[in-house]
Backbone bond lengths (Angstrom), bond angles and torsions (degrees), N, CA, C in turn:
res aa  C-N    CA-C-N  psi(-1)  N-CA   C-N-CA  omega(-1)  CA-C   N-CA-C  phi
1 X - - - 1.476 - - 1.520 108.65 -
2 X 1.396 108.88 141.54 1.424 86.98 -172.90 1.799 90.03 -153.45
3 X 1.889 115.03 138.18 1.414 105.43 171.70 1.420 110.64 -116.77
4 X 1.476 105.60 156.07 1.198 119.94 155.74 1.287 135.52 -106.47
5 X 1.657 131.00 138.90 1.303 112.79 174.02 1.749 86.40 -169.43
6 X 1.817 96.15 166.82 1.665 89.45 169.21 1.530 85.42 -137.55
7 X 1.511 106.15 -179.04 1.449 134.28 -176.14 1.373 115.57 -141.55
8 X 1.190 121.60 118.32 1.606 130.82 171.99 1.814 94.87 -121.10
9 X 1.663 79.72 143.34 1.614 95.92 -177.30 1.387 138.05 -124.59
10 X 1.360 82.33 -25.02 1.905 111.00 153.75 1.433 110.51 -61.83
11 X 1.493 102.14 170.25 1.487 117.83 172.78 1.396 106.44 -121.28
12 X 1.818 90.73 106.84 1.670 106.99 161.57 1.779 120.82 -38.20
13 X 1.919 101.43 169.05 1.624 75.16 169.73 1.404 122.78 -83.00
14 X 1.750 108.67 -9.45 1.220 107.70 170.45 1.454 124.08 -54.98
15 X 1.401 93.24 -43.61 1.678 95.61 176.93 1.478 123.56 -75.67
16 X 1.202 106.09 -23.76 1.685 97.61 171.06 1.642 113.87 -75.81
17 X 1.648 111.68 -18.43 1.206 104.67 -174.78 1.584 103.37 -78.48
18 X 1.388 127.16 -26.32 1.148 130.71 -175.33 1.793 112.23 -75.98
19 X 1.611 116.39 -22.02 1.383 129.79 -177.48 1.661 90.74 -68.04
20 X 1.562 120.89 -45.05 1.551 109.37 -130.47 2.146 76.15 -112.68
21 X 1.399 128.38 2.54 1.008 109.49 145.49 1.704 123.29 -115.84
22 X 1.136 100.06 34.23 1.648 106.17 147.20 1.610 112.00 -102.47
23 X 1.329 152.34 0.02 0.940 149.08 -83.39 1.398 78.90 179.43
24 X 1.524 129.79 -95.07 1.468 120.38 160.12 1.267 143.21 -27.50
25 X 1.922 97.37 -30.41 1.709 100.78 178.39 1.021 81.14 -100.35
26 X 1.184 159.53 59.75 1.430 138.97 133.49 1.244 105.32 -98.16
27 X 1.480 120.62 -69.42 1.785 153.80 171.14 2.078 90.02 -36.54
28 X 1.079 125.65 -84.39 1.434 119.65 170.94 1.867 130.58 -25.80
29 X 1.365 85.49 -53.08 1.879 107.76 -170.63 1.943 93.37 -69.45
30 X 0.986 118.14 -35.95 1.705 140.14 -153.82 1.827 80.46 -95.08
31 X 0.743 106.14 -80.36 1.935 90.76 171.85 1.185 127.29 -25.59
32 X 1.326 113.20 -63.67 1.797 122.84 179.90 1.109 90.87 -40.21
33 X 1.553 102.76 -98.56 1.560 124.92 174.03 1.540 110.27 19.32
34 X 1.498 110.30 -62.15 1.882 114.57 176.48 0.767 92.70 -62.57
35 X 1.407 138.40 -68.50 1.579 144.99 -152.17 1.845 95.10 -49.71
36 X 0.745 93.23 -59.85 2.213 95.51 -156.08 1.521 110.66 -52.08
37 X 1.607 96.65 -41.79 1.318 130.56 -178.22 1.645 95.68 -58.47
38 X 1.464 115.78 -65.24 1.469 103.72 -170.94 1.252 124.75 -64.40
39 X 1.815 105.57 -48.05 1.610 104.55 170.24 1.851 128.44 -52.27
40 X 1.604 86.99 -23.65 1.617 84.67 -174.26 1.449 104.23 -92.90
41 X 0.933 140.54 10.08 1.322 126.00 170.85 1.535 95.14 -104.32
42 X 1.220 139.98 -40.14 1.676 133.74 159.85 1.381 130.61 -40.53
43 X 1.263 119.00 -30.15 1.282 124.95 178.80 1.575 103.02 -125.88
44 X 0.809 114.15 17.49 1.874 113.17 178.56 1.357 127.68 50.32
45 X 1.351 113.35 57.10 1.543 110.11 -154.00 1.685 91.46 -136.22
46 X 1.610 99.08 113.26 1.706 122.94 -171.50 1.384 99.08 -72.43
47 X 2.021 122.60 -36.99 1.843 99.88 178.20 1.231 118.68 -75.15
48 X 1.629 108.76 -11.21 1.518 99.29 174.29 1.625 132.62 -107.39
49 X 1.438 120.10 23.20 1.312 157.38 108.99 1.184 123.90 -54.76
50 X 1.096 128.20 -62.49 2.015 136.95 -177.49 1.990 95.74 -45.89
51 X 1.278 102.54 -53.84 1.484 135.41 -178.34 1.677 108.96 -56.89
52 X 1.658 112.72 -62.00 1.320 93.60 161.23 1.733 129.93 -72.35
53 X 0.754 114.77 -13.88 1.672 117.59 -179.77 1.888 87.33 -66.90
54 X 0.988 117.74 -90.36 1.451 108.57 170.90 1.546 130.47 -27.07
55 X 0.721 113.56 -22.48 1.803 127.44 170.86 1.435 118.53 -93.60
56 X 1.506 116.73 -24.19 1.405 138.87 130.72 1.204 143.12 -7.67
57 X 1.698 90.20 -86.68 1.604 128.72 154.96 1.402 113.59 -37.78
58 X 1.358 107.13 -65.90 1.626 114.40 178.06 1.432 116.84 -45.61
59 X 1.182 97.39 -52.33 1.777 105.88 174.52 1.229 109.75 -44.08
60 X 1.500 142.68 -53.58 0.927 150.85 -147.25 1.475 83.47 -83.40
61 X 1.127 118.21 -79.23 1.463 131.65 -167.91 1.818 107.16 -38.17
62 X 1.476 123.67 -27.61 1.368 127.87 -164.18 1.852 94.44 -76.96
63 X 1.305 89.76 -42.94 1.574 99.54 -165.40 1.265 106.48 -81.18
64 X 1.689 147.55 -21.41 1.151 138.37 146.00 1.407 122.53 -63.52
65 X 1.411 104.31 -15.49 2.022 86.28 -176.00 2.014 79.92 -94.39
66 X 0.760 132.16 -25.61 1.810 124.27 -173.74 1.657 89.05 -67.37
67 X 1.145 121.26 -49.72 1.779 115.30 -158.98 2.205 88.14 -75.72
68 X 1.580 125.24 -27.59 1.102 90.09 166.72 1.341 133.91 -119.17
69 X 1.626 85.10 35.67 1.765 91.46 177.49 2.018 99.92 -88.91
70 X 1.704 98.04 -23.17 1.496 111.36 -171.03 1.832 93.66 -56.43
71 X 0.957 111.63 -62.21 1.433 146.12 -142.53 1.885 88.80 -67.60
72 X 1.445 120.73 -36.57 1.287 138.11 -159.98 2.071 91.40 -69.63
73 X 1.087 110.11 -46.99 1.873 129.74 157.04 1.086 129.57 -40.85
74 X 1.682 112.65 -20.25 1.449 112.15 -172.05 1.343 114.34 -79.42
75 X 1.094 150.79 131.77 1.485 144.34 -175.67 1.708 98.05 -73.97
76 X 1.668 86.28 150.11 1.453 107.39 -177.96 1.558 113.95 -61.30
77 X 1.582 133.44 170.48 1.226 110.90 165.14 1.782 85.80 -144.93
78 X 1.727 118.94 -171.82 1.160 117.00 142.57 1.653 145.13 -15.21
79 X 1.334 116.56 -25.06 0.939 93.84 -168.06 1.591 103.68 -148.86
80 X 1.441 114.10 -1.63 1.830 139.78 141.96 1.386 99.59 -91.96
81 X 1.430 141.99 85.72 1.009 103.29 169.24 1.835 140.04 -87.06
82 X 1.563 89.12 5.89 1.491 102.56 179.16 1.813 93.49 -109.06
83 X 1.268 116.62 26.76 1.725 117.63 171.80 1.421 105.93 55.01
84 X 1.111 129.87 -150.34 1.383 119.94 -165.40 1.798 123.40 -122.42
85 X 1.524 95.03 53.92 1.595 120.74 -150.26 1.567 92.23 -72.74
86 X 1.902 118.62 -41.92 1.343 111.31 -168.04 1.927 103.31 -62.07
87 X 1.460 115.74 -12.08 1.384 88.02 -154.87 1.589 109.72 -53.36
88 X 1.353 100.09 -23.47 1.849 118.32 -159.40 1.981 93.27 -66.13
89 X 1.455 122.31 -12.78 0.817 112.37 -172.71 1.894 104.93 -90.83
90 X 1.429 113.60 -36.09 1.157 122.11 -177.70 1.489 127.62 -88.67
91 X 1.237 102.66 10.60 1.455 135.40 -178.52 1.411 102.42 -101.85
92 X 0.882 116.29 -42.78 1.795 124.16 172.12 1.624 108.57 -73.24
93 X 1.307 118.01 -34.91 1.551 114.20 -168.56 1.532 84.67 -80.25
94 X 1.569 135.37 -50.20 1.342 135.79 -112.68 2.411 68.31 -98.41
95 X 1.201 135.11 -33.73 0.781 135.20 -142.79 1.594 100.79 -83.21
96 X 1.367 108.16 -44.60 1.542 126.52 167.69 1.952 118.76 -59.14
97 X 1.540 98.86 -50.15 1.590 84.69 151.56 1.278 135.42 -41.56
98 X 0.989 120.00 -62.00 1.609 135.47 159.74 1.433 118.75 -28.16
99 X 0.977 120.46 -42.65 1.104 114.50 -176.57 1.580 117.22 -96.41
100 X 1.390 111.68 -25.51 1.362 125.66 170.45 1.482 111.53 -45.05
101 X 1.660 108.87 -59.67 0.982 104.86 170.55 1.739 136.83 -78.64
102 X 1.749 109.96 -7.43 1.110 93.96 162.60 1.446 140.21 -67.98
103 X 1.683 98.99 -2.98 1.599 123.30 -152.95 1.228 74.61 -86.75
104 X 1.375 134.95 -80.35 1.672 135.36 177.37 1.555 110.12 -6.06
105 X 1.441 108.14 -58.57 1.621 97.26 -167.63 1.649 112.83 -83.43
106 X 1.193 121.97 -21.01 1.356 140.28 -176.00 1.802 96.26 -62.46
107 X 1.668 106.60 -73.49 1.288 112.48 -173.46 1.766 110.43 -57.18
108 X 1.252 122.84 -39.47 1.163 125.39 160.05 1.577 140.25 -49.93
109 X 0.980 104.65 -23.15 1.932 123.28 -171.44 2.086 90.71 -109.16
110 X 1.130 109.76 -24.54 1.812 118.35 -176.27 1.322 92.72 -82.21
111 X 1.693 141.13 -64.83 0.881 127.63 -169.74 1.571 135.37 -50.00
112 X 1.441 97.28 -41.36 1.491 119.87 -178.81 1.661 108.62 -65.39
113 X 1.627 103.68 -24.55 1.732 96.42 -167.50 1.827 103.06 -100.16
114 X 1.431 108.69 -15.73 1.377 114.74 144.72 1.785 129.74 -26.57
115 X 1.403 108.15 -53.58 1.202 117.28 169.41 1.455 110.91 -90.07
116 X 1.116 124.04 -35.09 1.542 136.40 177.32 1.708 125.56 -78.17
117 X 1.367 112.17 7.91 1.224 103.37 -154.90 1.715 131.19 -46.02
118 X 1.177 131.81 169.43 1.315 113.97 -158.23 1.714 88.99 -160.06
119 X 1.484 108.89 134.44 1.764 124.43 179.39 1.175 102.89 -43.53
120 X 1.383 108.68 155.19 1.322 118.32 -169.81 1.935 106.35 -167.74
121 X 1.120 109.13 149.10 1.569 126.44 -178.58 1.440 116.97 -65.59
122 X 1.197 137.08 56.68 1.348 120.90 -174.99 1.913 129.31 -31.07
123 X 1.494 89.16 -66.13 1.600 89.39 175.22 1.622 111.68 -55.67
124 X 1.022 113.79 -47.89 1.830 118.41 -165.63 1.905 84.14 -63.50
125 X 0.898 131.96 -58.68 1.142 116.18 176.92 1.466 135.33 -51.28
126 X 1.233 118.02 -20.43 1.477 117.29 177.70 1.315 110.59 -114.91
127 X 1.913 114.78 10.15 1.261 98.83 164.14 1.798 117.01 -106.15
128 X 1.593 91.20 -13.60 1.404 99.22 -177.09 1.831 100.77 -80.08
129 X 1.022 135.00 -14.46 1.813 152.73 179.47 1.855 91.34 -90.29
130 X 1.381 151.23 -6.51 0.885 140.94 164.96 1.187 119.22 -98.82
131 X 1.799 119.95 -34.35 1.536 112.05 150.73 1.126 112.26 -51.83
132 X 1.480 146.82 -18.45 1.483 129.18 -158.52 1.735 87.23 -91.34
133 X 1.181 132.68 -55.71 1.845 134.24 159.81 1.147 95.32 -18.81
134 X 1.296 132.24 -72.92 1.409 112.32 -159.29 1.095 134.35 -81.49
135 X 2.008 115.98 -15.67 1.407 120.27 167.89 1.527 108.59 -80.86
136 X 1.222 124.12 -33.33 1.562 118.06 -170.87 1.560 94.83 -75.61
137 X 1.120 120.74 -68.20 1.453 104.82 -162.00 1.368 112.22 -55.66
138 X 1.049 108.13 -18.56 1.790 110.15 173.83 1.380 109.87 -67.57
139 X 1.465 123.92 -47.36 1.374 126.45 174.48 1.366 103.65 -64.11
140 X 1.244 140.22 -55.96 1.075 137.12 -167.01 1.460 118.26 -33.42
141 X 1.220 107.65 -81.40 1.789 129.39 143.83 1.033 106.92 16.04
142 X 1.292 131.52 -82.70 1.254 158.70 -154.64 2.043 94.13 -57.42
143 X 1.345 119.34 -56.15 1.276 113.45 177.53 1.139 130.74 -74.99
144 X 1.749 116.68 -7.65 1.724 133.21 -163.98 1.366 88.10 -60.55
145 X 1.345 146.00 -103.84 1.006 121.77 -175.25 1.516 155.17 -5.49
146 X 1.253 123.19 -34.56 1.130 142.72 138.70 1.715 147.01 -57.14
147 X 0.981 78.09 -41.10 2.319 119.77 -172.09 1.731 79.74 -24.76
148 X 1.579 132.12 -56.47 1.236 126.01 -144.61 0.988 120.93 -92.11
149 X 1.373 124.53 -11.64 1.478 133.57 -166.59 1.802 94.23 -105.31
150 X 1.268 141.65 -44.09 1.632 137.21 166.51 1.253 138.25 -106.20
151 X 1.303 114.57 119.72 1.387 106.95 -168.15 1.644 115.12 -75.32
152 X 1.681 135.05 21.44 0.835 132.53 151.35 1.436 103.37 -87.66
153 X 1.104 151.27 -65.59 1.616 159.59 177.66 1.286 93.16 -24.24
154 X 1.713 109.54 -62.72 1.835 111.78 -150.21 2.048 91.96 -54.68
155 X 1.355 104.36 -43.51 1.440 111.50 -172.58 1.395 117.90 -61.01
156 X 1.492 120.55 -21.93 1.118 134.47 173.54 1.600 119.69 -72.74
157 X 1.493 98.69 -39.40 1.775 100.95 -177.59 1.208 89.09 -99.00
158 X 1.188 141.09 23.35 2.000 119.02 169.27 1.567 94.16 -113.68
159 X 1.162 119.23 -47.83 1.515 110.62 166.09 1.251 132.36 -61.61
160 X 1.717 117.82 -26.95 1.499 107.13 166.92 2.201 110.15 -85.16
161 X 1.190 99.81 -6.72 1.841 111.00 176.28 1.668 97.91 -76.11
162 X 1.661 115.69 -47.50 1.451 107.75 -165.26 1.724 91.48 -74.33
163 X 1.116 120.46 -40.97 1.648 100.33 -175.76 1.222 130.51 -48.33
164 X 1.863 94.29 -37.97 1.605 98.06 -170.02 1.369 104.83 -75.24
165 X 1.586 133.81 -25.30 1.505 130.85 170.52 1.788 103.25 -66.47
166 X 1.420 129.63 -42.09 1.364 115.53 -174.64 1.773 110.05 -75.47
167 X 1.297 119.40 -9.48 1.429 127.85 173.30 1.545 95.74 -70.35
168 X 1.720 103.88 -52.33 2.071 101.85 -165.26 2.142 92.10 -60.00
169 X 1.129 127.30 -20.94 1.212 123.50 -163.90 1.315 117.79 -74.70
170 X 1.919 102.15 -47.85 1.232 129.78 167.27 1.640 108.20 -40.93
171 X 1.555 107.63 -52.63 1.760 109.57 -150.95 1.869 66.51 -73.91
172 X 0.736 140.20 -66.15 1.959 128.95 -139.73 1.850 97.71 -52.96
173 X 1.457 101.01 -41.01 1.493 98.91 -170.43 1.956 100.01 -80.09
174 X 1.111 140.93 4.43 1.281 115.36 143.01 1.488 111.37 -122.11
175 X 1.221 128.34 56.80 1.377 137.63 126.91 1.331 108.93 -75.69
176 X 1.436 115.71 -59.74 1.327 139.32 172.36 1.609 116.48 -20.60
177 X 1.191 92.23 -73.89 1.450 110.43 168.90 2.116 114.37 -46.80
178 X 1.209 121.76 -60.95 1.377 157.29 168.32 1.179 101.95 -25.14
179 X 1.736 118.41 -45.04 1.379 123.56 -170.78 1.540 103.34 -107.50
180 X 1.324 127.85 -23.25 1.518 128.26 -159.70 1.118 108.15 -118.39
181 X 1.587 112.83 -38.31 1.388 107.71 -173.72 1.531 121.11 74.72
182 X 1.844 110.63 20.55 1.314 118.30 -166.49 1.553 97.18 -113.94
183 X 1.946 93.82 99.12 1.757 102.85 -157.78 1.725 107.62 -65.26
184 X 1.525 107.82 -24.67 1.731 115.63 -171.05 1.598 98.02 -64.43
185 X 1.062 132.77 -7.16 1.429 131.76 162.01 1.837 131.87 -64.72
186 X 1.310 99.03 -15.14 1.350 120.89 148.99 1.149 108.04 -34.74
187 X 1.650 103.66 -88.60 1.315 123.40 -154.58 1.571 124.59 -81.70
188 X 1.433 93.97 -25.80 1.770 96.25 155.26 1.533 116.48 -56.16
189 X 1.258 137.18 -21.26 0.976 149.13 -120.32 2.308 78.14 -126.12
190 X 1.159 85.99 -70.89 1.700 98.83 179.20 1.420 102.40 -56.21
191 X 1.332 138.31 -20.18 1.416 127.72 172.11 1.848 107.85 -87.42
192 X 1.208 102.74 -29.95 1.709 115.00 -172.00 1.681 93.30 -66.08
193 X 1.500 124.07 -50.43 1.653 130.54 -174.12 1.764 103.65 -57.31
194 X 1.767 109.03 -44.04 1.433 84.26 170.15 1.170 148.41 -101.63
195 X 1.440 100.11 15.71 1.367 114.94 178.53 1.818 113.89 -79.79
196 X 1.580 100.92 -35.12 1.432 105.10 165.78 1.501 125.59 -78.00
197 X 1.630 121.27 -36.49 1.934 115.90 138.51 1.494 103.53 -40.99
198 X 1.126 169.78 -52.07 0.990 153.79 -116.06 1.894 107.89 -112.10
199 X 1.101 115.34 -25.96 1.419 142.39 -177.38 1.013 118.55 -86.46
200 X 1.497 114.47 -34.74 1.712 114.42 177.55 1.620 94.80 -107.74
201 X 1.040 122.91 -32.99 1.539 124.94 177.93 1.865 98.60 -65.39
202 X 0.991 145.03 -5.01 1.502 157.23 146.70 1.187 111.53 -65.55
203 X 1.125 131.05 -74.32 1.703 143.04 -175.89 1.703 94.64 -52.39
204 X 1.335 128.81 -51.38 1.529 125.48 -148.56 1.801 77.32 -80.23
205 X 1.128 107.90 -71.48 1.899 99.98 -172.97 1.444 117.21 -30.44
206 X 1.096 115.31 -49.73 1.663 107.16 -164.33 1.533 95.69 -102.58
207 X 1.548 117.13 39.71 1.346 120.17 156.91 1.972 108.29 -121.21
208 X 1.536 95.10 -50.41 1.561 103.16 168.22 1.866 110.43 -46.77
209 X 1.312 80.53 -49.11 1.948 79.49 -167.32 1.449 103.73 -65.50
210 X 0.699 131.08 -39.64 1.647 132.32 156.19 1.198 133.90 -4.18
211 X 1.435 75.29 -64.49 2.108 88.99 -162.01 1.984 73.41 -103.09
212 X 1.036 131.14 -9.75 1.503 101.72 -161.24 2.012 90.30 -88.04
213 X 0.876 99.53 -12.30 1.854 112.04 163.44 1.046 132.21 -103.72
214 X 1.452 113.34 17.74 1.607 129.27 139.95 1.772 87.15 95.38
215 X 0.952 150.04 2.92 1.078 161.75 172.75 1.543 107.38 -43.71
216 X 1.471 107.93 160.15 2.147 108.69 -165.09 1.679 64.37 -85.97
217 X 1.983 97.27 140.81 1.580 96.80 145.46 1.222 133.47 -81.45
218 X 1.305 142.21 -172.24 1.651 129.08 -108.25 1.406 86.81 -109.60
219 X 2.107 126.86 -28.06 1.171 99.42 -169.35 1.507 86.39 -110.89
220 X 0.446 100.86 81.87 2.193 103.70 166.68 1.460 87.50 -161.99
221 X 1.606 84.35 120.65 1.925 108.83 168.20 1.629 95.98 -106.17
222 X 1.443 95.33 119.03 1.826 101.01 158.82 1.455 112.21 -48.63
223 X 1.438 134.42 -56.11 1.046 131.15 -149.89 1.621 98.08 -62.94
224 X 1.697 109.55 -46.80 1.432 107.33 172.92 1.861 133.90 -33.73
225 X 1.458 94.39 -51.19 1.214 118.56 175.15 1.057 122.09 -66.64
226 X 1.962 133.63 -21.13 1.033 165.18 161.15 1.728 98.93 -53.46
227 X 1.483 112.77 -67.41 1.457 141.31 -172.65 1.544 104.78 -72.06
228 X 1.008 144.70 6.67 1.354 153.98 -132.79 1.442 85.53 -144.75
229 X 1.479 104.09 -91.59 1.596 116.05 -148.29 2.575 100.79 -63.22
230 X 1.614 90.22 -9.37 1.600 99.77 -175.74 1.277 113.49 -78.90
231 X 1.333 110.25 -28.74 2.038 116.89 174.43 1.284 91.37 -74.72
232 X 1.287 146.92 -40.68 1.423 129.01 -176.79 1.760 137.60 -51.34
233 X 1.365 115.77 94.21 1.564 112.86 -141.61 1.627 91.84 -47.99
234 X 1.306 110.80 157.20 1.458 129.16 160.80 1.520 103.23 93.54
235 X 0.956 96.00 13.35 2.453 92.50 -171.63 1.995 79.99 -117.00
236 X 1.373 80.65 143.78 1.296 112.16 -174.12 1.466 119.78 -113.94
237 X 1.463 98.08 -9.92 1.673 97.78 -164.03 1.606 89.66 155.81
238 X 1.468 85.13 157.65 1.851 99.22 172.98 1.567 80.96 -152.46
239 X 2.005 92.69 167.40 0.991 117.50 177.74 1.339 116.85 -170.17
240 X 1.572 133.98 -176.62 1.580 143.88 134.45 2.321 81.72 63.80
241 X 1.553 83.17 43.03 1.817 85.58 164.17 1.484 118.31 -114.08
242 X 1.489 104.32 141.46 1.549 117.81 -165.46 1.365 89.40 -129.42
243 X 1.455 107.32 153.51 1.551 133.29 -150.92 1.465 121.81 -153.55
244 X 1.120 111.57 56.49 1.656 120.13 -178.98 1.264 127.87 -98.10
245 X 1.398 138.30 164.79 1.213 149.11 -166.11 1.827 104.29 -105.60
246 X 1.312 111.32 100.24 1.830 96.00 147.71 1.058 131.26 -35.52
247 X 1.398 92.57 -74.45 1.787 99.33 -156.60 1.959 79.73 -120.52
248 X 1.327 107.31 -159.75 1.476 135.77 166.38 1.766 101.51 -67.37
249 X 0.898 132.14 -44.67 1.630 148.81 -168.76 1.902 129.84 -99.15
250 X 1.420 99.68 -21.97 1.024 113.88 167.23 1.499 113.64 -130.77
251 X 1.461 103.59 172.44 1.587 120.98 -165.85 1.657 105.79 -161.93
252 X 1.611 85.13 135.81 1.938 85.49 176.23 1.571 117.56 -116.25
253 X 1.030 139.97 162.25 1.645 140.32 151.22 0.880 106.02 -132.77
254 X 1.602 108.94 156.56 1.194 141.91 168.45 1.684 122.87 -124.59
255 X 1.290 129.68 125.00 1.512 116.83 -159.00 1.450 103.50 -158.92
256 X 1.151 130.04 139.20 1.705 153.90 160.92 1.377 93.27 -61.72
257 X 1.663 89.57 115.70 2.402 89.97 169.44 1.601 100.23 -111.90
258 X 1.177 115.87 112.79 1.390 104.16 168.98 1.759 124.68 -85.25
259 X 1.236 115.83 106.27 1.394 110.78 176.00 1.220 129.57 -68.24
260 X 1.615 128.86 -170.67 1.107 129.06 -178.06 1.752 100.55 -92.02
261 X 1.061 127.89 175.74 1.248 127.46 -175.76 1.519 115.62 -67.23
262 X 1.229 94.41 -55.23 1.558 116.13 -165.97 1.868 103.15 -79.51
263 X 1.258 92.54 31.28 1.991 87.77 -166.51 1.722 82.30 -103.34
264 X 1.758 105.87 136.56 1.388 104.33 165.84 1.245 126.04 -111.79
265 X 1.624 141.29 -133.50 1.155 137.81 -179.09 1.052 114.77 -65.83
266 X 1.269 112.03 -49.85 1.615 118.93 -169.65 1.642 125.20 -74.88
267 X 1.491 92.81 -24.56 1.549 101.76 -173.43 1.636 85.39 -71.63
268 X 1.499 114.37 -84.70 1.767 122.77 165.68 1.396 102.57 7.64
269 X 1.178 124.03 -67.82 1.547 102.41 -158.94 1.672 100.40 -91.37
270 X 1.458 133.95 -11.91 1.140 134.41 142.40 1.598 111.12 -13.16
271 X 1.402 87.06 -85.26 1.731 98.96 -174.75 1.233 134.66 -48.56
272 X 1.615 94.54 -40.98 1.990 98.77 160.49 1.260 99.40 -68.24
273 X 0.753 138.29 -64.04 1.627 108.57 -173.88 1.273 144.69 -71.81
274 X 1.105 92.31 -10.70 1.607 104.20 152.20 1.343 115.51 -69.12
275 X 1.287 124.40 -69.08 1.794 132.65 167.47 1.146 95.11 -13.97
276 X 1.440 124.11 -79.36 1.385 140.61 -142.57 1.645 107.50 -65.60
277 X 1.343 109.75 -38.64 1.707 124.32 178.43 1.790 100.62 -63.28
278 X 1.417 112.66 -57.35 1.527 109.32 174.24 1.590 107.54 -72.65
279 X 1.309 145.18 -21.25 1.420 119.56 159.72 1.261 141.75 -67.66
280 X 1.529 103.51 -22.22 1.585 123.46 165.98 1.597 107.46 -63.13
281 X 0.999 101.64 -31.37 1.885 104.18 175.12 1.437 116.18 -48.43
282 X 1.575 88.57 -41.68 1.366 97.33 -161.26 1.611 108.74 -110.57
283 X 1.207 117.18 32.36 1.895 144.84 166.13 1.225 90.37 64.75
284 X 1.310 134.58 52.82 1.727 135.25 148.76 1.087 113.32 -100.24
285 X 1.564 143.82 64.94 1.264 147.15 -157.69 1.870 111.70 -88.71
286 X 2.058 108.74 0.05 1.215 77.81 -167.64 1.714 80.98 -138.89
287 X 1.253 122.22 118.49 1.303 137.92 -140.86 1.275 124.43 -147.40
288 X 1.434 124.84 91.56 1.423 153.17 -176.30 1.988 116.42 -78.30
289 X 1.262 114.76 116.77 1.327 116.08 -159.59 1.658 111.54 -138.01
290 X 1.436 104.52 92.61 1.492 103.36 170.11 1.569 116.92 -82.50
291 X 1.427 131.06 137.96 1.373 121.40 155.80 1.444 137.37 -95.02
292 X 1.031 117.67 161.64 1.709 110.52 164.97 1.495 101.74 -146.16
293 X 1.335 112.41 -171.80 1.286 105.11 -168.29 1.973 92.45 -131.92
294 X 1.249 104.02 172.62 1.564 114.19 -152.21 1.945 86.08 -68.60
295 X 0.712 140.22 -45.48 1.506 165.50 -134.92 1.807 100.91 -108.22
296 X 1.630 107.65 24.32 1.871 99.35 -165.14 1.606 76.02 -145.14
297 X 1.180 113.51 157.67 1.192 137.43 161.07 1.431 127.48 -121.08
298 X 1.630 107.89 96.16 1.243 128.96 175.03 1.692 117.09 -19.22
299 X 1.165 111.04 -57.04 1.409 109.96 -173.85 1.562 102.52 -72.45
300 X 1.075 143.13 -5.91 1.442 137.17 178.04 1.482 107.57 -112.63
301 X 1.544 119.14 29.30 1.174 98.55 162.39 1.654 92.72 -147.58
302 X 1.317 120.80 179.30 1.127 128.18 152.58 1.646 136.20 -38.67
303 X 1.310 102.47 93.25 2.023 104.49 -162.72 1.457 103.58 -115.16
């Protein structure tokens, strides 16, 4: 049996560039946030409240995937022995709760002002919803590069991208207002913001819960991996393979290689390393490998 895996503990420059733009969208997003908060309680305007509670959320959410991207660095010990890589996984589920339920109070406080509607600032509203365009998509930016390799990041630039589109929504609904004076446009407006939280806050859940249940992540096909390790001369078969996520960024297996009979030492460790060279391809960097030989019967030995 034999494993592979490596550990880096430093911060790349990728990764510091990714530390010091979580770091801005926090300090930025945490600005608005006052801002929306103050204007909207001055002029009475529920999308730009509904809007900060969600801009809020994010905050919270920026600063847990940073505390477990930190945490993703910590070296393993005795008794973590993969260190504390899942938090980045439960940081993503714990982040989507959050927002689930902010959608609850958003769509809830929108409905009621539907029937209730109440005056409101048009211009002050679509200019204070145009700074939010220019800080989110600015933060956003900052992760495009990254977005593909972590599913805390990817969650980071789709939530600061959906803001900056529910900000472009915000500024239309107080023009709207500006010219018509049709105040229930607010709050249509506060139901429209959570219906689009509500869509990506779907996709991130039944991706977190996933991997937070040890589950293959979403782009690794077993069958592939099946088809993979079978072009490798001397493999006979695989089996009794498990496929889980560490962290957001890494992934491990474990798998039964059945060889050909006549395969000896040298070929054997051939093949693990070969396996292992095509699983890294495919972001499985930490990789557990029992053998047997075509001529052994799995259930009669130690598996």
């Amino acid at each position: 049996m034999e494993h592979n895996h490596s550990h880096s503990h430093g911060l790349t420059g990728e990764q510091t560039k990714v530390n010091n733009a979580y770091i801005i969208g926090i300090s930025l997003n945490f600005i608005f946030v006052v801002i929306e908060v103050t204007v909207g309680l001055v002029v009475n305007s529920l999308s730009l409240l509904s809007d900060a509670g969600h801009n809020l959320a994010d905050v919270v959410a920026l600063v847990l995937s940073l505390l477990a991207f930190r945490l993703m660095k910590v070296r393993s010990n005795e008794k973590y022995t993969y260190g504390y890589r899942k938090t980045s996984i439960l940081v993503a589920l714990f982040n989507t709760m959050f927002l689930l339920v902010s959608i609850g109070a958003i769509a809830y406080e929108a409905v009621h002002r539907i029937f209730n509607p109440s005056p409101t600032s048009g211009p002050t509203i679509a200019f204070v919803a145009a700074i939010g365009i220019v800080i989110n998509s600015a933060t956003a930016l900052m992760f495009l590069s990254s977005k593909e390799k972590d599913l805390n990041i990817k969650s980071a630039y789709l939530h600061l991208m959906n803001d900056a589109l529910i900000s472009a929504g915000i500024v239309a609904g107080g023009v709207i207002i500006y010219y018509t004076n049709w105040f229930r446009v607010d709050s249509i407006f506060s139901i429209v913001v959570a219906v689009i939280i509500l869509f990506g806050a779907w996709r991130l859940l039944r991706t977190s819960l996933r991997l937070s249940l040890d589950g293959v992540p979403g782009y690794i096909s077993m069958d592939d991996i099946v088809a993979t390790a079978m072009k490798i001369k001397g493999v006979k078969g695989i089996h009794h393979i498990h496929i889980w996520a560490i962290s957001t960024t890494e992934n491990a297996l474990t798998a039964h290689l059945v060889l050909q009979s006549e395969t000896n030492s040298s070929d054997e460790q051939r093949i693990k390393e070969d396996l292992k060279r095509d699983l890294g391809l495919k972001n499985i960097h930490h990789v557990t490998l029992e053998t047997e030989k075509g001529d052994m019967d799995c259930e009669t030995i130690t598996c």
